[in-house]
N, CA, C and O atoms as a GROMACS GRO file, in nm:
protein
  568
    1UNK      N    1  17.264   6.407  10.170
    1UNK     CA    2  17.165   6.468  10.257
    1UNK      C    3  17.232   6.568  10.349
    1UNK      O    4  17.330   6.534  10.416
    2UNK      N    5  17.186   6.680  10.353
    2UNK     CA    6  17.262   6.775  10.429
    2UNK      C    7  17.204   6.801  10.605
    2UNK      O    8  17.084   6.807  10.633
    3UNK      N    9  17.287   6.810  10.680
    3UNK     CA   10  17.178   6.797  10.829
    3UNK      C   11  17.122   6.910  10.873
    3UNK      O   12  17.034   6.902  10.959
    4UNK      N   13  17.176   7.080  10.805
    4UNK     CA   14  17.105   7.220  10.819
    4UNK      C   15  17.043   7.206  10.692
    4UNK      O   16  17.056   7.115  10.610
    5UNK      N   17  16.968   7.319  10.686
    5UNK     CA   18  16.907   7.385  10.574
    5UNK      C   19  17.007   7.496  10.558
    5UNK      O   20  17.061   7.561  10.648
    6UNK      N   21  17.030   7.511  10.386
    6UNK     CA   22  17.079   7.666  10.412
    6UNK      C   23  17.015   7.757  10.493
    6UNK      O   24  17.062   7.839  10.571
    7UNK      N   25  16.908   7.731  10.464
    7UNK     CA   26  16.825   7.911  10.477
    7UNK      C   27  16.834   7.926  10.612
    7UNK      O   28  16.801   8.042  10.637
    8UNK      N   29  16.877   7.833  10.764
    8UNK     CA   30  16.881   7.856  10.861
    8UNK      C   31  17.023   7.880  10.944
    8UNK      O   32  17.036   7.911  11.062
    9UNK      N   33  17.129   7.855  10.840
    9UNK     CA   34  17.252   7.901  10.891
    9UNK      C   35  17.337   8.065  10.859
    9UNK      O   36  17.399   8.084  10.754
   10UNK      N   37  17.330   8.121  10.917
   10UNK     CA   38  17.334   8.267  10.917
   10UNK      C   39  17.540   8.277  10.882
   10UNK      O   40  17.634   8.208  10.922
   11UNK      N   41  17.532   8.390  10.799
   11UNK     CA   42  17.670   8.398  10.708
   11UNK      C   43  17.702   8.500  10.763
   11UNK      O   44  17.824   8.513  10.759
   12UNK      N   45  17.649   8.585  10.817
   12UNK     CA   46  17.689   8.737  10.862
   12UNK      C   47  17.569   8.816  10.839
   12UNK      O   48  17.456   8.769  10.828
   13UNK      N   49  17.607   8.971  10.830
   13UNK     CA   50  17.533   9.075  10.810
   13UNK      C   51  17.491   9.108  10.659
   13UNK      O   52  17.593   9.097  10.590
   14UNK      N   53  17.406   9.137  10.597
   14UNK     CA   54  17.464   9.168  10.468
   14UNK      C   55  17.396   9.315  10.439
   14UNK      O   56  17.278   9.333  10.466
   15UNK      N   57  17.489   9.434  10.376
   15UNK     CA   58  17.479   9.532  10.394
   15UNK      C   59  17.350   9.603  10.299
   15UNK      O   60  17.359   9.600  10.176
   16UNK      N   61  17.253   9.654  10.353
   16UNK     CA   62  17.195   9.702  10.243
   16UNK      C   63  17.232   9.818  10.105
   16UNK      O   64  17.301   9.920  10.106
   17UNK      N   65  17.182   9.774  10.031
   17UNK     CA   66  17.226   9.837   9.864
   17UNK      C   67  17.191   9.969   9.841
   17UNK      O   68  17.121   9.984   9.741
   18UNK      N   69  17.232  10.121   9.936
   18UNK     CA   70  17.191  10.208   9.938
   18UNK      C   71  17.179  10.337   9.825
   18UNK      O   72  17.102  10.433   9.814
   19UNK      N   73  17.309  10.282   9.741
   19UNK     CA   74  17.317  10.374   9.618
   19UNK      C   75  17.369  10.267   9.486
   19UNK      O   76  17.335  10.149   9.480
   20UNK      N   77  17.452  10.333   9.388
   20UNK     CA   78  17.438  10.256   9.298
   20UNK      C   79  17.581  10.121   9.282
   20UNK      O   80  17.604  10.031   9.201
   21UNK      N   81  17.636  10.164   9.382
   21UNK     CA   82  17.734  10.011   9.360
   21UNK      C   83  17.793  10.029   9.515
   21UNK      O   84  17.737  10.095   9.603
   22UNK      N   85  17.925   9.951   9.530
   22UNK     CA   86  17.986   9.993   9.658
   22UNK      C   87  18.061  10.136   9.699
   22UNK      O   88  18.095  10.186   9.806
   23UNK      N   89  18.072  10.184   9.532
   23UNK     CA   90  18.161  10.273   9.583
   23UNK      C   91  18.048  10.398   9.605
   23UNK      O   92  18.093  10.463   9.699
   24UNK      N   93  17.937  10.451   9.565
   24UNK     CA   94  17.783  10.516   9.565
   24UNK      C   95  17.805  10.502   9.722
   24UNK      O   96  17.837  10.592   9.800
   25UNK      N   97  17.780  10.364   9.752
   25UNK     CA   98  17.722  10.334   9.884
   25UNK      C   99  17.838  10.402   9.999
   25UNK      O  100  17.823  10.488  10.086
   26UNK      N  101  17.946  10.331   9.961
   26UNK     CA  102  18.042  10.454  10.103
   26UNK      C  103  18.061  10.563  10.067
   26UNK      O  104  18.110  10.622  10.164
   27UNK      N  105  18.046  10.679   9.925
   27UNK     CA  106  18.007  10.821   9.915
   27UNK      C  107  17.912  10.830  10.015
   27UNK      O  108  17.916  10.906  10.112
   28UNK      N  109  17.854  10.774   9.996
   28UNK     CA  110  17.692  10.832  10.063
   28UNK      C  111  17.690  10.848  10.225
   28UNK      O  112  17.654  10.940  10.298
   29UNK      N  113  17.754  10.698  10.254
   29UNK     CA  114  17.775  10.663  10.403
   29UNK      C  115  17.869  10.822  10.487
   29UNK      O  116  17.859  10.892  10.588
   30UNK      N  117  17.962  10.808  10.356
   30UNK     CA  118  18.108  10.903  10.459
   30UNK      C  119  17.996  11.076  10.435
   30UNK      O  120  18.023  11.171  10.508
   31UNK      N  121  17.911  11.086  10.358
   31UNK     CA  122  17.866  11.221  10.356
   31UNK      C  123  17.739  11.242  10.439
   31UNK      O  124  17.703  11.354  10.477
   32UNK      N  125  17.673  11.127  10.466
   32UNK     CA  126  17.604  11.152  10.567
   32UNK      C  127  17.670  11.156  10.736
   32UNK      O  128  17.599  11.209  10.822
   33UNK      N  129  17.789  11.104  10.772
   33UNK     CA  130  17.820  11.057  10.831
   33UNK      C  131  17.928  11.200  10.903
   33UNK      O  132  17.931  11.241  11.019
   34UNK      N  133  17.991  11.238  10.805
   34UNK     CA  134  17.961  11.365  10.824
   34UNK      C  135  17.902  11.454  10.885
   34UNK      O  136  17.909  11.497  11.000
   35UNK      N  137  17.826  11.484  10.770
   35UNK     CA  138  17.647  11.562  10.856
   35UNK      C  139  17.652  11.541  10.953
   35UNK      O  140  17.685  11.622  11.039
   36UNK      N  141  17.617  11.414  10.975
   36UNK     CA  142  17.567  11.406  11.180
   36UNK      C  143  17.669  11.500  11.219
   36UNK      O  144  17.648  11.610  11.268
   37UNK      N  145  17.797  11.441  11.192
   37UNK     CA  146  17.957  11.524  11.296
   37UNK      C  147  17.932  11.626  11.303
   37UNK      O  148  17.919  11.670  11.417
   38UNK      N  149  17.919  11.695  11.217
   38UNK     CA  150  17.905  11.847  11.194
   38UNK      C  151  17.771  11.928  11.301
   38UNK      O  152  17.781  12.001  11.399
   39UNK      N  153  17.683  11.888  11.246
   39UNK     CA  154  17.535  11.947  11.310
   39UNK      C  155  17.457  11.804  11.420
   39UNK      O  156  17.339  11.808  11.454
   40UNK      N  157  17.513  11.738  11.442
   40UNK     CA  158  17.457  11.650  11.553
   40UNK      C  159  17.340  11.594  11.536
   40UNK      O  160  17.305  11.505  11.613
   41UNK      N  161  17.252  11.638  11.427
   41UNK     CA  162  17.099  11.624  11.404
   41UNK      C  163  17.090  11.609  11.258
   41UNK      O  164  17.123  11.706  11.189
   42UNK      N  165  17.027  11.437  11.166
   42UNK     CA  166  17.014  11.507  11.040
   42UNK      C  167  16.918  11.418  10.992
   42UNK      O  168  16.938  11.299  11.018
   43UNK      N  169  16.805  11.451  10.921
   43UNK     CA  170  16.699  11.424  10.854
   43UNK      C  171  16.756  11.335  10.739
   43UNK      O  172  16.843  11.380  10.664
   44UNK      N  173  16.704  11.206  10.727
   44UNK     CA  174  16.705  11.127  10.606
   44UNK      C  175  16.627  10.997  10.600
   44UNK      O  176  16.557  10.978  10.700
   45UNK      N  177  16.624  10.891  10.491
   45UNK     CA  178  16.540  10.793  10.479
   45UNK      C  179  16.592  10.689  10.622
   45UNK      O  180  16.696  10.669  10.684
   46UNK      N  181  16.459  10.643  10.625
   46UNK     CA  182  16.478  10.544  10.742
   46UNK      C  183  16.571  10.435  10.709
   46UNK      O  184  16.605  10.376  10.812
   47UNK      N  185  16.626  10.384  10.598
   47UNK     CA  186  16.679  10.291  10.560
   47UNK      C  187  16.851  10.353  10.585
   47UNK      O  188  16.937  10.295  10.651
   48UNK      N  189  16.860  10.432  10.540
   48UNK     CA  190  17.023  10.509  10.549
   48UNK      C  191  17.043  10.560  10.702
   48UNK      O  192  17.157  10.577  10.748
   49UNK      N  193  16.935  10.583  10.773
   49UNK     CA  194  16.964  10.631  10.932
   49UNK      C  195  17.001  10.513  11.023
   49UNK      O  196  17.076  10.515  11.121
   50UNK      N  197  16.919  10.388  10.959
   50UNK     CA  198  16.974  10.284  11.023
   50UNK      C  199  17.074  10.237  10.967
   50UNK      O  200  17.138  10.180  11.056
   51UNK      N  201  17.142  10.224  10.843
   51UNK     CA  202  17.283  10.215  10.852
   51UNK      C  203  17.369  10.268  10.876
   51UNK      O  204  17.475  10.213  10.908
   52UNK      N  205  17.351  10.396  10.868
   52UNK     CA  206  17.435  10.502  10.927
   52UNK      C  207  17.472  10.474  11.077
   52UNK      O  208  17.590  10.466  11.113
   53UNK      N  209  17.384  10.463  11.145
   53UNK     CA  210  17.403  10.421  11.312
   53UNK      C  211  17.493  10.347  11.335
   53UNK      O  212  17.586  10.404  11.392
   54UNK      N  213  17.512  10.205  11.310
   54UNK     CA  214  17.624  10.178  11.329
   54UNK      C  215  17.777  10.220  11.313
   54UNK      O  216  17.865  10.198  11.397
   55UNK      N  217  17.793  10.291  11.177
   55UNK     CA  218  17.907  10.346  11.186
   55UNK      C  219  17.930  10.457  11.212
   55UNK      O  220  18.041  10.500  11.181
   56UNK      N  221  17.817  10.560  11.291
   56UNK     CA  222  17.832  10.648  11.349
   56UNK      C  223  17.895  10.622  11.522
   56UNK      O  224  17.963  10.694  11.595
   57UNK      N  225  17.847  10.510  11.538
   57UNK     CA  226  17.901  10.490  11.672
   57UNK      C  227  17.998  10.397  11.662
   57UNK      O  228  18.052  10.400  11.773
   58UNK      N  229  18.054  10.316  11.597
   58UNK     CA  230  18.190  10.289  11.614
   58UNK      C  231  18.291  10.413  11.588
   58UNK      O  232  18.398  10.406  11.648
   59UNK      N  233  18.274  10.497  11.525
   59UNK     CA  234  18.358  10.672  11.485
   59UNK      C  235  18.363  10.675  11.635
   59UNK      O  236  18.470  10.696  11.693
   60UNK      N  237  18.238  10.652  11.708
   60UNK     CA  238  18.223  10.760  11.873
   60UNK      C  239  18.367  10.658  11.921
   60UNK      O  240  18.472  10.719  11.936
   61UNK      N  241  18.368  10.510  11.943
   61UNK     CA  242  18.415  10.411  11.955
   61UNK      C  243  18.558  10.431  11.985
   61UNK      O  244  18.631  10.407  12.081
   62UNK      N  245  18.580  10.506  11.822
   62UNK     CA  246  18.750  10.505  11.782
   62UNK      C  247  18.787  10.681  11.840
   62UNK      O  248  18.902  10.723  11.854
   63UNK      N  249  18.703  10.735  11.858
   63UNK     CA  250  18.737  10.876  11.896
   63UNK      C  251  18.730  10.843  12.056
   63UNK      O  252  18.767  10.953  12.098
   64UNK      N  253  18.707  10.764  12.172
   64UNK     CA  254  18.702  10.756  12.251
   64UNK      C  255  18.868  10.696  12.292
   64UNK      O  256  18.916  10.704  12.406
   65UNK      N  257  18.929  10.645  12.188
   65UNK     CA  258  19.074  10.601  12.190
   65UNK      C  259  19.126  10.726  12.198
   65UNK      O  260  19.215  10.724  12.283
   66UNK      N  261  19.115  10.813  12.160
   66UNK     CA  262  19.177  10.976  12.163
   66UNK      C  263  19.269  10.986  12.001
   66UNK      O  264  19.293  10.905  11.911
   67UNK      N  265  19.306  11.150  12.029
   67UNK     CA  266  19.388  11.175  11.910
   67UNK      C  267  19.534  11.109  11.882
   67UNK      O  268  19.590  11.100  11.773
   68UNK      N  269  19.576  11.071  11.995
   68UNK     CA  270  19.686  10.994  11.938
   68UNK      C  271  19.695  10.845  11.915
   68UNK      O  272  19.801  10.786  11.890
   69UNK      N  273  19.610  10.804  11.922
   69UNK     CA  274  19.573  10.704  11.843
   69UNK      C  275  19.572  10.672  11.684
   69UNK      O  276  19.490  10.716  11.604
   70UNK      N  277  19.700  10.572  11.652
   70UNK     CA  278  19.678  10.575  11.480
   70UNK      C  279  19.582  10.536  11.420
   70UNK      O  280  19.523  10.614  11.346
   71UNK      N  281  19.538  10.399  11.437
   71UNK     CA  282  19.414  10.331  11.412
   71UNK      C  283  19.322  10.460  11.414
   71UNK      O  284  19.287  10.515  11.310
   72UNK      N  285  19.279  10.508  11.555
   72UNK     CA  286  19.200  10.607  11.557
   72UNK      C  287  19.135  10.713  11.472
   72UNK      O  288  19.017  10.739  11.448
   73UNK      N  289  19.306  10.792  11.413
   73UNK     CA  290  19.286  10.922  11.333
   73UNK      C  291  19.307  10.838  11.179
   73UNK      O  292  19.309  10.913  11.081
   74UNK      N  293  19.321  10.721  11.158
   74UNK     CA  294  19.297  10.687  11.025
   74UNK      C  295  19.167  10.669  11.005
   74UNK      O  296  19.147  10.688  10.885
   75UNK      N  297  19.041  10.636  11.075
   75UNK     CA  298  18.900  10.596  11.076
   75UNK      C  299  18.863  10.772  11.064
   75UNK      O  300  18.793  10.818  10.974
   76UNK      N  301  18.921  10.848  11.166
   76UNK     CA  302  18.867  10.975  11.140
   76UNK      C  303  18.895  11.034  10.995
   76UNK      O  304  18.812  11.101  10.934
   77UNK      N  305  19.006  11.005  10.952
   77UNK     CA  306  19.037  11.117  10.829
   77UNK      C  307  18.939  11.037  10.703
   77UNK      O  308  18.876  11.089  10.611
   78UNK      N  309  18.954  10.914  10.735
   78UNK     CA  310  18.830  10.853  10.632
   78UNK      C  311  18.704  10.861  10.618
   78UNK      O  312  18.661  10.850  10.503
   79UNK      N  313  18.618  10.880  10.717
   79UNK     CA  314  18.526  10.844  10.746
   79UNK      C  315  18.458  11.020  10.745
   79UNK      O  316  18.339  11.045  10.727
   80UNK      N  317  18.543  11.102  10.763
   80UNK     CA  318  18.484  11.238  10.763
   80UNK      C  319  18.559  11.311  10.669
   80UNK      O  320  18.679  11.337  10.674
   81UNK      N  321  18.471  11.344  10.578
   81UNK     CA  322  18.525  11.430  10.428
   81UNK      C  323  18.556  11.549  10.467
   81UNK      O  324  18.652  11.593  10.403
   82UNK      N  325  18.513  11.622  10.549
   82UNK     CA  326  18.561  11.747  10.635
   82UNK      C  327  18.654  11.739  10.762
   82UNK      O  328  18.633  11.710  10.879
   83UNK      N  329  18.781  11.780  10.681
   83UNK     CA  330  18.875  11.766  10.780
   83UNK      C  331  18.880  11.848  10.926
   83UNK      O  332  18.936  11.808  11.028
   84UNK      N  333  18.810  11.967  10.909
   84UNK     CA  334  18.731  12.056  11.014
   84UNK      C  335  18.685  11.952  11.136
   84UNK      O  336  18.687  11.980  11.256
   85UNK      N  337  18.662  11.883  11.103
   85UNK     CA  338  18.550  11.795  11.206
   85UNK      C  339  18.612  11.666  11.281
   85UNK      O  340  18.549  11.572  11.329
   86UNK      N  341  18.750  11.685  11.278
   86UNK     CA  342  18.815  11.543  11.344
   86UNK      C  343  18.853  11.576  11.502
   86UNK      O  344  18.861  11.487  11.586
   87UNK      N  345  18.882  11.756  11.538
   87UNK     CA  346  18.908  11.773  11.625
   87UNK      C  347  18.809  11.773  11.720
   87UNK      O  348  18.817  11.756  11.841
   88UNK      N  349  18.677  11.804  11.620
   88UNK     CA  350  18.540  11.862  11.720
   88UNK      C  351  18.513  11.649  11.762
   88UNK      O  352  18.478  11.619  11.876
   89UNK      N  353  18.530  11.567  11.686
   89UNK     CA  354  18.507  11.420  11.703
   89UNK      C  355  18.581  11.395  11.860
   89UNK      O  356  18.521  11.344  11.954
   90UNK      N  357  18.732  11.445  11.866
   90UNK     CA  358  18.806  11.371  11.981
   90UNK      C  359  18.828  11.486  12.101
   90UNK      O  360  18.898  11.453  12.196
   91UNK      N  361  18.771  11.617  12.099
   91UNK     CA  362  18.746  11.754  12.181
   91UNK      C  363  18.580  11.748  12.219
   91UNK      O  364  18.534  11.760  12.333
   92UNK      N  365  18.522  11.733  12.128
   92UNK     CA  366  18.337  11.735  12.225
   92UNK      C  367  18.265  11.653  12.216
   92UNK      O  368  18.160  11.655  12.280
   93UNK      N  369  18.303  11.531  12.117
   93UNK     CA  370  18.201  11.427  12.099
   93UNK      C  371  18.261  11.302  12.129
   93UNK      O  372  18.198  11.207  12.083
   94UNK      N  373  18.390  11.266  12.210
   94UNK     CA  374  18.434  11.138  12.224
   94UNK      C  375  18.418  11.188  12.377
   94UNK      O  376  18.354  11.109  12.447
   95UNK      N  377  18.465  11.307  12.442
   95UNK     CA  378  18.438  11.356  12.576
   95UNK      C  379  18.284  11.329  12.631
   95UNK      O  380  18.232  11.282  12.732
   96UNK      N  381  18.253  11.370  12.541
   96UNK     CA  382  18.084  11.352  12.602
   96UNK      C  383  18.030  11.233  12.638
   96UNK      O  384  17.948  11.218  12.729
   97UNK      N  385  18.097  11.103  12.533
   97UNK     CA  386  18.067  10.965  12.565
   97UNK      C  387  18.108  10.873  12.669
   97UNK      O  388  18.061  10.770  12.717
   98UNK      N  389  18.243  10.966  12.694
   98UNK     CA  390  18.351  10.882  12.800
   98UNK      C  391  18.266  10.804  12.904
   98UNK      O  392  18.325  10.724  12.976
   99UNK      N  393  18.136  10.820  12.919
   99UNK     CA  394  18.108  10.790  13.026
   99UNK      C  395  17.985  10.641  13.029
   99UNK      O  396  17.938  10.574  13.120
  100UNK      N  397  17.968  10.640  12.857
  100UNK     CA  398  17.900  10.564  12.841
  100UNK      C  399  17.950  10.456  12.718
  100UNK      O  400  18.018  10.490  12.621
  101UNK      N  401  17.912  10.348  12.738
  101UNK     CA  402  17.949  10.192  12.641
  101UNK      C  403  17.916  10.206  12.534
  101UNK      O  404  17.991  10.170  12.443
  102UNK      N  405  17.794  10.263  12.505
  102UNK     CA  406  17.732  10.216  12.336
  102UNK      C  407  17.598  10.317  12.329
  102UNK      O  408  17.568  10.391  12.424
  103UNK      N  409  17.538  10.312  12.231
  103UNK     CA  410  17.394  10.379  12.247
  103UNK      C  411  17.424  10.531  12.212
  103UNK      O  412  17.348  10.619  12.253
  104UNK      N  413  17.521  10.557  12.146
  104UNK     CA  414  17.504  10.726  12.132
  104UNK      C  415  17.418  10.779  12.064
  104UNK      O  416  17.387  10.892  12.100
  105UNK      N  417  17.358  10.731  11.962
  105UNK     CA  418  17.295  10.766  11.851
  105UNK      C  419  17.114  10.737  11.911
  105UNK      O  420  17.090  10.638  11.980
  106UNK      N  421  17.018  10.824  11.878
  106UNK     CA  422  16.897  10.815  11.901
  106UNK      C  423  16.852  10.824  11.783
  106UNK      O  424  16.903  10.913  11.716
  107UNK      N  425  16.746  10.739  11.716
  107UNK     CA  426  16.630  10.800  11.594
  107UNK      C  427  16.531  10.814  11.611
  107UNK      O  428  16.497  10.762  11.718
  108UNK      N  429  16.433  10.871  11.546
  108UNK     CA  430  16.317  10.897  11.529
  108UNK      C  431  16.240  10.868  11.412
  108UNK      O  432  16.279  10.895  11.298
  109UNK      N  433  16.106  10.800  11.444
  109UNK     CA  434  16.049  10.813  11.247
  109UNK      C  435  15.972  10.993  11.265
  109UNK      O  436  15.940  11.054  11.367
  110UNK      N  437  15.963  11.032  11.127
  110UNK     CA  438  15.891  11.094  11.129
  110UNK      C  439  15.839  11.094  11.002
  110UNK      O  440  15.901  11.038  10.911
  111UNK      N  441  15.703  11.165  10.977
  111UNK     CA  442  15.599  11.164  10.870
  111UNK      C  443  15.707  11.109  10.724
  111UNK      O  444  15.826  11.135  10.708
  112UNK      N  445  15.632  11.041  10.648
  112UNK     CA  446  15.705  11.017  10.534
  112UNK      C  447  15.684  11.103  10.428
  112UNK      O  448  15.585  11.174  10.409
  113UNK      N  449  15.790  11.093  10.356
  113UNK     CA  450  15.775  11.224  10.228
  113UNK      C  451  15.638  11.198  10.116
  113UNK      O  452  15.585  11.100  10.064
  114UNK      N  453  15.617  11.357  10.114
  114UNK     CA  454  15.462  11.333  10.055
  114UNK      C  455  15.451  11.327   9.842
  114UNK      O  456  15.369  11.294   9.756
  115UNK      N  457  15.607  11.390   9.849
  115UNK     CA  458  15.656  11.455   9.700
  115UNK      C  459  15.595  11.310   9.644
  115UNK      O  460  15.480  11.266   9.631
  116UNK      N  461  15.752  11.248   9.615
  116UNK     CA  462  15.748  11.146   9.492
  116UNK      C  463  15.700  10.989   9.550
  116UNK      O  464  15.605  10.921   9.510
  117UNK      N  465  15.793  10.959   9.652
  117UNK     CA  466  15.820  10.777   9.665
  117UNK      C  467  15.782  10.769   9.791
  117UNK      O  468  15.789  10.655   9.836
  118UNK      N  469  15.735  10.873   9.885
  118UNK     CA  470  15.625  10.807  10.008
  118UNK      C  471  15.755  10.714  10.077
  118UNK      O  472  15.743  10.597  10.114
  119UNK      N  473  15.867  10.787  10.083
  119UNK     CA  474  15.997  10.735  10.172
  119UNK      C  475  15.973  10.731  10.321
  119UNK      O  476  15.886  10.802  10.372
  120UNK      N  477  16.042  10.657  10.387
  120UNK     CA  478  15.979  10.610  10.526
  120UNK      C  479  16.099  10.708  10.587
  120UNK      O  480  16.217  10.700  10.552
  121UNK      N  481  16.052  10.789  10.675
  121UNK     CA  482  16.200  10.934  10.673
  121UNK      C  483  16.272  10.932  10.856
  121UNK      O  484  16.210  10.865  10.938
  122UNK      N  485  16.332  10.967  10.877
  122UNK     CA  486  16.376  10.952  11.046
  122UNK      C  487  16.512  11.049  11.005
  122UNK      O  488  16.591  11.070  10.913
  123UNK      N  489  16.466  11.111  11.195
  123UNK     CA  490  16.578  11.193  11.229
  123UNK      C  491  16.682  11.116  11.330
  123UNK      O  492  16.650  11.062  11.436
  124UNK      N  493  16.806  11.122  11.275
  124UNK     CA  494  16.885  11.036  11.366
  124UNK      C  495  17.026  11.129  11.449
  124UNK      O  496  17.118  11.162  11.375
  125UNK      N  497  17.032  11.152  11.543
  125UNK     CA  498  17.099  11.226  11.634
  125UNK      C  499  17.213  11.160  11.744
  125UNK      O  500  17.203  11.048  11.796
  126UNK      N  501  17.333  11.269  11.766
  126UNK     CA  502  17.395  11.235  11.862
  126UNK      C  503  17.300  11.275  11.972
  126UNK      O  504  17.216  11.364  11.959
  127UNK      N  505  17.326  11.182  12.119
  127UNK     CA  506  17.248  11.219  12.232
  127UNK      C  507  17.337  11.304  12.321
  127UNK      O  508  17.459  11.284  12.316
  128UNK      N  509  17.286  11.400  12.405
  128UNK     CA  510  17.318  11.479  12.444
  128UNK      C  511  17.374  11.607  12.368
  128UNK      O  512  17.460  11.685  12.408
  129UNK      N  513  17.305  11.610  12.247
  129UNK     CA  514  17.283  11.740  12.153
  129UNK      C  515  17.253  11.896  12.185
  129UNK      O  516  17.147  11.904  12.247
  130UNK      N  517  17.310  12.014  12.163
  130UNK     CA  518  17.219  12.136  12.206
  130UNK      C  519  17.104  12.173  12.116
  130UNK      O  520  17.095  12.295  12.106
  131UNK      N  521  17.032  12.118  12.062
  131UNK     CA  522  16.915  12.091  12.003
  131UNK      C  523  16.791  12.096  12.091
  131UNK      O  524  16.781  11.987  12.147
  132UNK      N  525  16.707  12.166  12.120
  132UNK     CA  526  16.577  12.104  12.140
  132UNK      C  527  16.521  11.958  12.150
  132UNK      O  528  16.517  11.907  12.038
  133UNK      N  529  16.482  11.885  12.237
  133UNK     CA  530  16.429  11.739  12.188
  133UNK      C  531  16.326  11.708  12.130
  133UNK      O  532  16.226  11.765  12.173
  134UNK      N  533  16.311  11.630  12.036
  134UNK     CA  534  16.205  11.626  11.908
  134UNK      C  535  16.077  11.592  11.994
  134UNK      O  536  15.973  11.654  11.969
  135UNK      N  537  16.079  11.509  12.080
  135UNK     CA  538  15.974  11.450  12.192
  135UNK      C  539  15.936  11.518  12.305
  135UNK      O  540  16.035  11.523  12.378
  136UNK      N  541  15.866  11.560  12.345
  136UNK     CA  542  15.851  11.624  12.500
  136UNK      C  543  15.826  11.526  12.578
  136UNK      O  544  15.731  11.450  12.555
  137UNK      N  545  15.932  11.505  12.715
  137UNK     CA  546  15.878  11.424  12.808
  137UNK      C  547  15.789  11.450  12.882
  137UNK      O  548  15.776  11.558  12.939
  138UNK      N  549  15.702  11.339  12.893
  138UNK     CA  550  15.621  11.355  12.992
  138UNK      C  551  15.614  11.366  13.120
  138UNK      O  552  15.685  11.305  13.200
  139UNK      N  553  15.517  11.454  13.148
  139UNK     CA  554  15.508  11.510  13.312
  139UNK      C  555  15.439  11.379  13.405
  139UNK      O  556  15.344  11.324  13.349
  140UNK      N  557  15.464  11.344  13.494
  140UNK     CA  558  15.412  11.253  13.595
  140UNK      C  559  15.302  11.328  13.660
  140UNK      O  560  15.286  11.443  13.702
  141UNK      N  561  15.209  11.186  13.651
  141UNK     CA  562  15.082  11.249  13.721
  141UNK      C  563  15.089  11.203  13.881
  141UNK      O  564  15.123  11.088  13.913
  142UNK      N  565  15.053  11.306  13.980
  142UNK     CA  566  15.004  11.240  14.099
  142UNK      C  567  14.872  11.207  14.178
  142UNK      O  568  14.877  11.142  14.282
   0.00000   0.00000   0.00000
């Protein structure tokens, strides 16, 4: 007689199955992951924006260690297929965070695709972007 149930003892995280095996799945991860670095702003399925998030902000995480950091610039040279983009990581986007713990990343849903599979779609962004904000805040009434 066992005194848990499986189904109520939790094993970890388990990663969702985004492309066609593991190695699909971190192509995909390191090329979206990318993107963000590059343009700060990038349109994709709601399912990949939320995995993406997390390892977009541990990158912010390890770039907040700075460039001389080994650990550091080994996560960068991996994690970003464009080698262009490791300096802009620990020069404008680990600077910008210095000031904050966690939370860099903002998403958004927006309308789902109308083409084929009616995909559930979101824009997911670094905060404090020179972008326009997708939302207009609202004005206070008096």
């Amino acid at each position: 007689m066992r005194l848990f149930p499986g189904l109520l003892i939790s094993h970890g995280r388990v990663a969702r199955r985004l492309g066609l095996g593991p190695r699909s799945r971190l192509d995909l991860l390191r090329n979206l992951l990318t993107g963000l670095t590059r343009h700060e702003r990038i349109e994709t399925t709601w399912a990949r924006a939320d995995e993406l998030r997390q390892y977009a902000e541990k990158l912010i995480d390890y770039g907040k260690r700075g460039d001389t950091d080994e650990r550091a610039m080994k996560m960068a040279d991996f994690w970003l297929t464009e080698k262009d983009l490791i300096p802009k990581l620990f020069k404008v986007l680990a600077p910008r965070f210095s000031s904050h713990h966690s939370n860099y990343t903002r998403m958004y849903q927006i309308p789902s695709r109308d083409n084929v599979d009616r995909a559930k779609m979101a824009v997911i962004e670094y905060k404090g972007n020179p972008y326009p904000p997708l939302i207009t805040p609202k004005k206070k009434k008096k």
